[in-house]
Backbone as a printed PyTorch tensor [residue, N CA C, xyz], in Angstrom:
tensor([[[ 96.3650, 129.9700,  76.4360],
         [ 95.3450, 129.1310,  77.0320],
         [ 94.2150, 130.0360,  77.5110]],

        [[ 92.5430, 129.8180,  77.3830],
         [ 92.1040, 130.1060,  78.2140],
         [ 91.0310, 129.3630,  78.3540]],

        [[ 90.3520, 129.7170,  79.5890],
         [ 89.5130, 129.0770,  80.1400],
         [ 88.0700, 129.3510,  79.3560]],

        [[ 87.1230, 128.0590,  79.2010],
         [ 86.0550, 128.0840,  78.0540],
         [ 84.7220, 128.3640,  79.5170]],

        [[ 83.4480, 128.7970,  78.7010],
         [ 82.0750, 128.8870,  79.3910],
         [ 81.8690, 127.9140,  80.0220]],

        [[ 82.1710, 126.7890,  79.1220],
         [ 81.5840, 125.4790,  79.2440],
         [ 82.2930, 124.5930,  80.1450]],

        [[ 83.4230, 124.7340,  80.0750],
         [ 84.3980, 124.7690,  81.4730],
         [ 83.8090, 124.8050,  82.5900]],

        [[ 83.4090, 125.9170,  82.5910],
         [ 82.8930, 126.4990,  83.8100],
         [ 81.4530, 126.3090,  84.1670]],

        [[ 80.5930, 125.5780,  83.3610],
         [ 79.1610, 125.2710,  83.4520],
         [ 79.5980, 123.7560,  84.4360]],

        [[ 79.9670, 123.1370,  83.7260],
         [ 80.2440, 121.7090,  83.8240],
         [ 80.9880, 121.8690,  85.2050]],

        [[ 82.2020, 122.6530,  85.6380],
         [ 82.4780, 122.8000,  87.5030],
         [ 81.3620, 123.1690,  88.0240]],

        [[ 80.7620, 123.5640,  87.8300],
         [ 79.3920, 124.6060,  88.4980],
         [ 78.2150, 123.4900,  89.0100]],

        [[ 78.1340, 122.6980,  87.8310],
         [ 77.5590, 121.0920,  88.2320],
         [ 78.2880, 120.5480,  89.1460]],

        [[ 79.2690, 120.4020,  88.5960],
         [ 79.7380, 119.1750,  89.7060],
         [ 79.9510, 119.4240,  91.0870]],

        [[ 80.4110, 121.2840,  90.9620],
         [ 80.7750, 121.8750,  92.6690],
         [ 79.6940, 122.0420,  93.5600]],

        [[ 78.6770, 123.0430,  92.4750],
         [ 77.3220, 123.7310,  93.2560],
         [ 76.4190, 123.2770,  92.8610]],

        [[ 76.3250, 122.0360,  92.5460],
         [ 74.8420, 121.8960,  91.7030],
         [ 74.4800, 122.1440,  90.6360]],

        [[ 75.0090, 122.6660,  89.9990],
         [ 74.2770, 123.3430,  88.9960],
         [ 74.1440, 124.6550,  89.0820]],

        [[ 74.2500, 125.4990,  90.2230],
         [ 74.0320, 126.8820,  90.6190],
         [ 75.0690, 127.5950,  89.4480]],

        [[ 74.8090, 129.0170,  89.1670],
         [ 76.0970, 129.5220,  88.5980],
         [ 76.6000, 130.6480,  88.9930]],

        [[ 77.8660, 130.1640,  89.0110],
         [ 79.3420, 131.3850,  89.9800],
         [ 78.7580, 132.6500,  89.2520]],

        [[ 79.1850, 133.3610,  90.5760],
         [ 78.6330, 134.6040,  90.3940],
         [ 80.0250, 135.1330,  89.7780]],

        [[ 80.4590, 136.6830,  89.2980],
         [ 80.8930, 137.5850,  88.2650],
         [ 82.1660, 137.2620,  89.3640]],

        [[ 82.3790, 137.7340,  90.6920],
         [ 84.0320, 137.8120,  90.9370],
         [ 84.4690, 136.3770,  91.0090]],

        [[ 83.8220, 135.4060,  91.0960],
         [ 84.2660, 134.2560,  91.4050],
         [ 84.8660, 133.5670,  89.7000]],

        [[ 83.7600, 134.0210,  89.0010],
         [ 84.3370, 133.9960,  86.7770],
         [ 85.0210, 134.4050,  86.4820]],

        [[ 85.7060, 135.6520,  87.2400],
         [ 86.7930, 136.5060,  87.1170],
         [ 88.2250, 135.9510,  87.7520]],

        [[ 88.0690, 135.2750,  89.0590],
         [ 89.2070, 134.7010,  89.4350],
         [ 89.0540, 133.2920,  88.9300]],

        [[ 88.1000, 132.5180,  88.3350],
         [ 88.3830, 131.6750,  87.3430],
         [ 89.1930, 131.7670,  86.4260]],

        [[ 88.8070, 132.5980,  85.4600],
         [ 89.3130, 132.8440,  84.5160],
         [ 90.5760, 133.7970,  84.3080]],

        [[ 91.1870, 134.1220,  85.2270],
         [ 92.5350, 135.1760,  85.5290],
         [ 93.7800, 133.4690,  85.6020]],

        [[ 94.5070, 134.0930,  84.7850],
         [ 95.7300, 132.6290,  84.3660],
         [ 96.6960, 133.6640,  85.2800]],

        [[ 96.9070, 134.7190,  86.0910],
         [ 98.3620, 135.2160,  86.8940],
         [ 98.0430, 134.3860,  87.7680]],

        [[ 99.1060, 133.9970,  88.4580],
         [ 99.2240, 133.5840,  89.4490],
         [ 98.7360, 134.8350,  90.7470]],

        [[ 98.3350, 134.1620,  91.9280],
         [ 97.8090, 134.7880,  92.6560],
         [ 97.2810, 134.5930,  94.1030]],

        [[ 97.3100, 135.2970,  94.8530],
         [ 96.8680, 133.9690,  96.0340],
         [ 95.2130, 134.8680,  96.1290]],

        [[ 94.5230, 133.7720,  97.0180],
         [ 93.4460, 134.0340,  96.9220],
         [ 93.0680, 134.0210,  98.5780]],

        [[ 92.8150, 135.5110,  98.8780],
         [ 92.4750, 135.7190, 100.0930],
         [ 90.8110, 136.0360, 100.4480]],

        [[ 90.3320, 135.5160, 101.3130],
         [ 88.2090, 135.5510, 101.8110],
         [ 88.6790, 134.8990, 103.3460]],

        [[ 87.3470, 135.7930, 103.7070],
         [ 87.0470, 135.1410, 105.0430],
         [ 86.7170, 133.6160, 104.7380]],

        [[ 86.7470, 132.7870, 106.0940],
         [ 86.1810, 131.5290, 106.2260],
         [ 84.9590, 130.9610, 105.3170]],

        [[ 84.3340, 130.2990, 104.6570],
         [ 83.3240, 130.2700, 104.5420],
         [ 82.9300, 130.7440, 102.9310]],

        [[ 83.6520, 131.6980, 102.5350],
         [ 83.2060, 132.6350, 101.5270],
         [ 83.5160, 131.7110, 100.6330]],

        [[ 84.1660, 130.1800, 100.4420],
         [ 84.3700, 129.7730,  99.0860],
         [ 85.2740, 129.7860,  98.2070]],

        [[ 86.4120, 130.3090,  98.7390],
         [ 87.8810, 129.7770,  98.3580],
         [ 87.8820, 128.7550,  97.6180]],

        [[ 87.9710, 127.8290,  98.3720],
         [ 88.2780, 126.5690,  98.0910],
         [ 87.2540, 125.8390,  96.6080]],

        [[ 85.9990, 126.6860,  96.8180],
         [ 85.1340, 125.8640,  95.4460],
         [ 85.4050, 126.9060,  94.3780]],

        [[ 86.3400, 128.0060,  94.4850],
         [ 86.6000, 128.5400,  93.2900],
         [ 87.8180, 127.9400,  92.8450]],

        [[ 88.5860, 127.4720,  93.6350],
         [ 89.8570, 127.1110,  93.3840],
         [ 89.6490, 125.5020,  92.5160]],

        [[ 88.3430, 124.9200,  93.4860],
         [ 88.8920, 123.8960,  92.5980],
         [ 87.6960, 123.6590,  91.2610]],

        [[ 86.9840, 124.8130,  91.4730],
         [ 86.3070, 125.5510,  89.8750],
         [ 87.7220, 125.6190,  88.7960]],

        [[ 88.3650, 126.4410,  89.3510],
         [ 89.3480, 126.6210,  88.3260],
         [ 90.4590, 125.3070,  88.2340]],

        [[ 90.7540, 124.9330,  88.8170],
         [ 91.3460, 123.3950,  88.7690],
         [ 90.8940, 122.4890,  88.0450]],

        [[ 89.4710, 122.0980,  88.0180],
         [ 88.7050, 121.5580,  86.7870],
         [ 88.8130, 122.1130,  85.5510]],

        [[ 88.9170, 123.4590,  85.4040],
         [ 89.0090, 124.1620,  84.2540],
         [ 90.0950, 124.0630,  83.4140]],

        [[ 91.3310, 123.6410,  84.2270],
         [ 92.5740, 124.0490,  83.6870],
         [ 93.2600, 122.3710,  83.4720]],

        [[ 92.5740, 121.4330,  84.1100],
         [ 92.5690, 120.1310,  83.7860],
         [ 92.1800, 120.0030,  82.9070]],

        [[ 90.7920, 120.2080,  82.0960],
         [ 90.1890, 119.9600,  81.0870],
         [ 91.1540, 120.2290,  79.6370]],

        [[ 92.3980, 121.4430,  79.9980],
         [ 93.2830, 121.0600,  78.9860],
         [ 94.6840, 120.6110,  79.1200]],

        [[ 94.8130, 119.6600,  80.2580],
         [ 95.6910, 118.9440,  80.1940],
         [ 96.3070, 117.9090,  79.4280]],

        [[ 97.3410, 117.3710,  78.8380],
         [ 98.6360, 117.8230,  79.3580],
         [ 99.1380, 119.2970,  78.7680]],

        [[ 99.3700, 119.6130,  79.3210],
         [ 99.7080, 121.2810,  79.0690],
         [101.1610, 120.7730,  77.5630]],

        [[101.0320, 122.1070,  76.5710],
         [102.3460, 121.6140,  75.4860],
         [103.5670, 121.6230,  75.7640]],

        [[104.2670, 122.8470,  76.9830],
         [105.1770, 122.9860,  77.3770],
         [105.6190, 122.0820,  78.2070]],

        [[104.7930, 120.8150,  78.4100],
         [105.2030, 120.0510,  79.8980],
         [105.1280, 120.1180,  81.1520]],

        [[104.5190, 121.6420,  81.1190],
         [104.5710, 122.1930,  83.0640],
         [103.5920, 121.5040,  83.6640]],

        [[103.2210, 122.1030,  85.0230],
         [101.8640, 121.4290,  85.8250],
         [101.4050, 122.5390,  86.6260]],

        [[100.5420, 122.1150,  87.3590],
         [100.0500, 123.1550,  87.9680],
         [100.0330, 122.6210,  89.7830]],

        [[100.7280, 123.8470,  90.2590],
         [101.4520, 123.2410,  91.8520],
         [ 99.7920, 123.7480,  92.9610]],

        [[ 99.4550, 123.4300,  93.5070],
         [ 98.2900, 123.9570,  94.8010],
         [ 99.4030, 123.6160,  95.8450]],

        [[ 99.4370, 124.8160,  96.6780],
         [ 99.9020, 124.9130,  98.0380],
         [ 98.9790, 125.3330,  98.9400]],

        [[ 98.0670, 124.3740,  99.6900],
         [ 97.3300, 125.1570, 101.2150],
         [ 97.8460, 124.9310, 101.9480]],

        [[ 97.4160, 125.7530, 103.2620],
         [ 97.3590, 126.1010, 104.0990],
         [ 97.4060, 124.8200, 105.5680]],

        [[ 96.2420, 123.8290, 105.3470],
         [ 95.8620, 122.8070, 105.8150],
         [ 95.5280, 121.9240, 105.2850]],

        [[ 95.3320, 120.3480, 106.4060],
         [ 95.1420, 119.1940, 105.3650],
         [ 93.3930, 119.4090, 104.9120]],

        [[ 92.5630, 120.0650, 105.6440],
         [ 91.6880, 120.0550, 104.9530],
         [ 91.0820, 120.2730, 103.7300]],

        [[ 91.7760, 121.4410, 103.6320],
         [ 91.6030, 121.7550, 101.8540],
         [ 92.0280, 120.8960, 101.0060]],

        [[ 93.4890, 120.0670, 100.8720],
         [ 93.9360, 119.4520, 100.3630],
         [ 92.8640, 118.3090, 100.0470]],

        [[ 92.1940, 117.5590, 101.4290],
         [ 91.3770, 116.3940, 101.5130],
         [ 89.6840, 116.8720, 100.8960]],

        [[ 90.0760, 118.2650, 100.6950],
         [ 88.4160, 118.5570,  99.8630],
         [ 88.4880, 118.6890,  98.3830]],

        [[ 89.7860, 118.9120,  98.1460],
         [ 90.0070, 119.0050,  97.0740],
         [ 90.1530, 117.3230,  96.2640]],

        [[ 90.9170, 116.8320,  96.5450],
         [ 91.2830, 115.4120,  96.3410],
         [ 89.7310, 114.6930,  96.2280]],

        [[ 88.8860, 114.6210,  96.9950],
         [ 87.5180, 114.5940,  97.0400],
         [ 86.4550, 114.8230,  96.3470]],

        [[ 86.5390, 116.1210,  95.9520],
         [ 85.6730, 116.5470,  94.7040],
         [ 85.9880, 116.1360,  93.6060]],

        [[ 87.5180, 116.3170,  92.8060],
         [ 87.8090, 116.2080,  92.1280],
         [ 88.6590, 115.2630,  91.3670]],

        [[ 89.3950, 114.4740,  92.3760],
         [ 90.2710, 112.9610,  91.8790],
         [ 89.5940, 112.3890,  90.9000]],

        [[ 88.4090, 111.9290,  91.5660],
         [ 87.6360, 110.9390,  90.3420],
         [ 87.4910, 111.8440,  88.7220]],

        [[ 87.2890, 113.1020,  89.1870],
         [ 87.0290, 113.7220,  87.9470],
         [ 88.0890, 113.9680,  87.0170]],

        [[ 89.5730, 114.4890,  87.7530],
         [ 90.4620, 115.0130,  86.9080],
         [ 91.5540, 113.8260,  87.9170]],

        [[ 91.9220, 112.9470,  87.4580],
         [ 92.8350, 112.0140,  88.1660],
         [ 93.7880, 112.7210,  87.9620]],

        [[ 94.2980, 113.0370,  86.7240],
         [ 95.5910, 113.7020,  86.0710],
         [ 96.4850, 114.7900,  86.4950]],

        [[ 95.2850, 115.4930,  87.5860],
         [ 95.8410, 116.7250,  88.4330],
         [ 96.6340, 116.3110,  89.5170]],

        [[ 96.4930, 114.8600,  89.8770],
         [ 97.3380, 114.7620,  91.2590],
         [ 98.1420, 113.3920,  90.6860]],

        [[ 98.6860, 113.4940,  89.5600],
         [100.2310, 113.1840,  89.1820],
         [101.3680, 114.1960,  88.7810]],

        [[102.0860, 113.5960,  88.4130],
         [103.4160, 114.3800,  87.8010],
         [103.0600, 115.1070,  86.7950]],

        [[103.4020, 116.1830,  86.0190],
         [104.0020, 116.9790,  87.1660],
         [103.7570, 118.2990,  87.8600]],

        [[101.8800, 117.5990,  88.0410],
         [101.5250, 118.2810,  89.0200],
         [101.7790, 118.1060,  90.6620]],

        [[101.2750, 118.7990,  91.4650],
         [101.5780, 118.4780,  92.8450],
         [100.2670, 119.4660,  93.7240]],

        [[ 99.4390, 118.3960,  94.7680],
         [ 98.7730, 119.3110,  94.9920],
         [ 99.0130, 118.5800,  96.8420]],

        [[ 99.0750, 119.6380,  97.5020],
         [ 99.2050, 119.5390,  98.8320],
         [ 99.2060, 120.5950, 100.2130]],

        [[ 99.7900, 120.6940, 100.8050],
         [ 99.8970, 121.2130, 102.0170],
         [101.7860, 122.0710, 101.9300]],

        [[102.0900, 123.1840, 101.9940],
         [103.1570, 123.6020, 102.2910],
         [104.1210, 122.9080, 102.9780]],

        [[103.8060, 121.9870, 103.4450],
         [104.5670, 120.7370, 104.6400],
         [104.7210, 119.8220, 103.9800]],

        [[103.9380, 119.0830, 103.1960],
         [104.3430, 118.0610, 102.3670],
         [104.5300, 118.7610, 101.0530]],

        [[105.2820, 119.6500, 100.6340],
         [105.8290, 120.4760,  99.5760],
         [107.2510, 119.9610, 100.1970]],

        [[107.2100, 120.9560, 101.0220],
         [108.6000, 120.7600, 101.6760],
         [109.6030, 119.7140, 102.2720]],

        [[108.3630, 118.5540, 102.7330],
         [109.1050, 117.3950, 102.8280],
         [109.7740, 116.6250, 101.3290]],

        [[108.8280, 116.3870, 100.9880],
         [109.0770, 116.1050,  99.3420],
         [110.0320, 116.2810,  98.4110]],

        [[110.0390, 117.9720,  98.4970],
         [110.9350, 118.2860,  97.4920],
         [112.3650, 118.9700,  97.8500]],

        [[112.0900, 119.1150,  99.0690],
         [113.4010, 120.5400,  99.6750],
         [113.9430, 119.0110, 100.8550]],

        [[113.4640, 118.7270, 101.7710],
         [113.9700, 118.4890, 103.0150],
         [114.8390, 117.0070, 102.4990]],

        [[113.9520, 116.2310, 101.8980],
         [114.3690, 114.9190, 101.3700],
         [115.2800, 114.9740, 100.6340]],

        [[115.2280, 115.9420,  99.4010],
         [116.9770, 116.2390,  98.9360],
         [117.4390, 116.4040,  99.4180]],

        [[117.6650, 117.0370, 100.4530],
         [118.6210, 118.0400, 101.2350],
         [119.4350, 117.2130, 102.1850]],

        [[118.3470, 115.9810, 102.8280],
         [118.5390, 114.8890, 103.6200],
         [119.7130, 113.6350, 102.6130]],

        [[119.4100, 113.8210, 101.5330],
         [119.8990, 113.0640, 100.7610],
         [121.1740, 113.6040, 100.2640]],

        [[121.5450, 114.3220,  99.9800],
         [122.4170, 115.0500,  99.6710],
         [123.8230, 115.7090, 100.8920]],

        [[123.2340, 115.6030, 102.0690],
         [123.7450, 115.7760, 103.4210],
         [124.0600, 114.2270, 103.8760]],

        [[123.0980, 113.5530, 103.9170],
         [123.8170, 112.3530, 104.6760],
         [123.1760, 110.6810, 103.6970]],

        [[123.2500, 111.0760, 102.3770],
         [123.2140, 110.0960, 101.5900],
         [122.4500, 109.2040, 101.9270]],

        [[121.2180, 109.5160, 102.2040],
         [119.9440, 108.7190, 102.1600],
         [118.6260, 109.4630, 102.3860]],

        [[117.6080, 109.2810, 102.3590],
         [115.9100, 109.9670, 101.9940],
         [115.2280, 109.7270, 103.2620]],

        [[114.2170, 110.9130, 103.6370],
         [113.8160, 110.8660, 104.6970],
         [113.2810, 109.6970, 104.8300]],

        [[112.9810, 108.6070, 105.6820],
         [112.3110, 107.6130, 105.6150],
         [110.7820, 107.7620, 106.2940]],

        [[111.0260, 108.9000, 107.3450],
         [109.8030, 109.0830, 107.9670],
         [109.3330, 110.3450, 108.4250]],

        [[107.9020, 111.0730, 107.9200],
         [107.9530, 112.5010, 108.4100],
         [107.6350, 113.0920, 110.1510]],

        [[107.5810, 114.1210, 110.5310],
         [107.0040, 114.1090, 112.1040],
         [105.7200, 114.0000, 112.1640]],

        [[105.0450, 113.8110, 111.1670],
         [103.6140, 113.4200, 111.6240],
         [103.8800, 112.1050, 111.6510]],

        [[104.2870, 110.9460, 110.5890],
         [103.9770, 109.3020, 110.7930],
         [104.5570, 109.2810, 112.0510]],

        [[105.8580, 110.1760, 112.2740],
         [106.6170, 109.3250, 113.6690],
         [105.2650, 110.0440, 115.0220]],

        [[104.9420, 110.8320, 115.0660],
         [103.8130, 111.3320, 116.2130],
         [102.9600, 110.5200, 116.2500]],

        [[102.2930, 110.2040, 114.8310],
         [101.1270, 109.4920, 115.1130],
         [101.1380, 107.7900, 115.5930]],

        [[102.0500, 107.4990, 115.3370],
         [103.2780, 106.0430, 115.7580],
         [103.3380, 106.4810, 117.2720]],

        [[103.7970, 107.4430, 117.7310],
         [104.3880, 107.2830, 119.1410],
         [103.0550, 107.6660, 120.0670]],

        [[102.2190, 108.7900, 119.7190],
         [100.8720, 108.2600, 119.9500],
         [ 99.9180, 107.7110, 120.6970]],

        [[ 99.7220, 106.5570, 119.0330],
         [ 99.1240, 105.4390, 119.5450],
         [ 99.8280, 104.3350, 120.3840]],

        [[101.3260, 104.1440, 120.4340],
         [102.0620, 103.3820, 121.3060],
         [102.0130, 103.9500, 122.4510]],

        [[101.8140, 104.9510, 122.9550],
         [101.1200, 105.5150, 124.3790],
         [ 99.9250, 105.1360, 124.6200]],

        [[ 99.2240, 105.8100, 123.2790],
         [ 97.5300, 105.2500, 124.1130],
         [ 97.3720, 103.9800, 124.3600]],

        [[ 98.1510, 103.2290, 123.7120],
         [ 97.6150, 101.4110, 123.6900],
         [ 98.6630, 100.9680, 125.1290]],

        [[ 99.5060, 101.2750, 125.4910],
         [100.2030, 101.1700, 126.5480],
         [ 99.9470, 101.6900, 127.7760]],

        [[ 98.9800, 102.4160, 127.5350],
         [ 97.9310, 102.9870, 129.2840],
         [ 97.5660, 101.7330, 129.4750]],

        [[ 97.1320, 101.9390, 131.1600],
         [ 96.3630, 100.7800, 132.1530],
         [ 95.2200, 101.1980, 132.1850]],

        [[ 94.0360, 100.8010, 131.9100],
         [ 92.8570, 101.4510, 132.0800],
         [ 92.0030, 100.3740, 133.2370]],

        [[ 91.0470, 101.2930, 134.1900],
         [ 90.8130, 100.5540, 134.9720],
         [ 89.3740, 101.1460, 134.8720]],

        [[ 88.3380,  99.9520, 135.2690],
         [ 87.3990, 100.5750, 135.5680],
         [ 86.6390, 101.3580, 136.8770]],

        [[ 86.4750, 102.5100, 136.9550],
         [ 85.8410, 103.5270, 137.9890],
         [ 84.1670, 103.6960, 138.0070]],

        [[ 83.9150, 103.4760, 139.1710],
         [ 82.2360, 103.2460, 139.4360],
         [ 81.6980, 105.2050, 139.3000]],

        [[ 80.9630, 104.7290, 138.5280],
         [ 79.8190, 106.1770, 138.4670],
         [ 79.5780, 107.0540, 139.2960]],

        [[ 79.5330, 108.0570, 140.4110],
         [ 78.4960, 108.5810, 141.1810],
         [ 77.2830, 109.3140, 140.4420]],

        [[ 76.1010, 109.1100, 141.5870],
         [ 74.9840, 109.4420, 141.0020],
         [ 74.6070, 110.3780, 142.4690]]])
């Protein structure tokens, strides 16, 4: 497999405008090892990553059957990614690809078997739905009163 020019013209539109990736950013485009990709804040991680994510969609379904896994860090990346690119490459965030957060990796694929396999049934709920559930059943269960201004 590799990654085409035109590939990479066409992310370049859709990511930067039209601008075009400079030489290290074409280089970790176009590098198929696996790899993690370390920059300060800011520097653009994330629009090379999903430069190359477009790229590698464009020849999907792969012949061997595989997919291609994204693990970040936070939900943000995940929700920038999904964003830019869903509409464009729907195909990347099915089977049997997987693109997410290390936490919902792990719920998913490790904890829920494991749950299943230990006490014969699937997680039904993760600690975020149950937090964000218990929560808002706090906040909505305060007394709120109204307190006069000083001026």
């Amino acid at each position: 497999m590799k990654i085409s020019p035109e590939h990479i013209t066409e992310a370049a539109k859709l990511l930067i405008g039209g601008n075009i990736f400079d030489r290290e950013r074409i280089e970790f485009i176009t590098n198929l090892d696996t790899c993690d990709l370390l920059a300060v804040p800011g520097s653009g991680k994330t629009t090379a990553l999903m430069a190359k994510l477009y790229c590698l969609s464009k020849q999907m379904p792969f012949s061997d059957g595989s997919g291609i896994l994204v693990l970040a860090h936070t939900n943000n990346a995940v929700d920038e990614i999904e964003k830019k690119l869903k509409k464009n490459c729907p195909h990347l965030f099915e089977y049997p690809n997987f693109v997410g957060t290390i936490q919902s990796f792990v719920n998913k694929y490790l904890a829920s078997q494991a749950c299943f396999e230990k006490y014969g049934s699937y997680i039904s709920k993760n600690d975020k739905e149950v937090f964000e559930k218990e929560a808002l059943k706090f906040y909505f269960s305060l007394k709120w009163k109204k307190t006069e201004q000083k001026t």
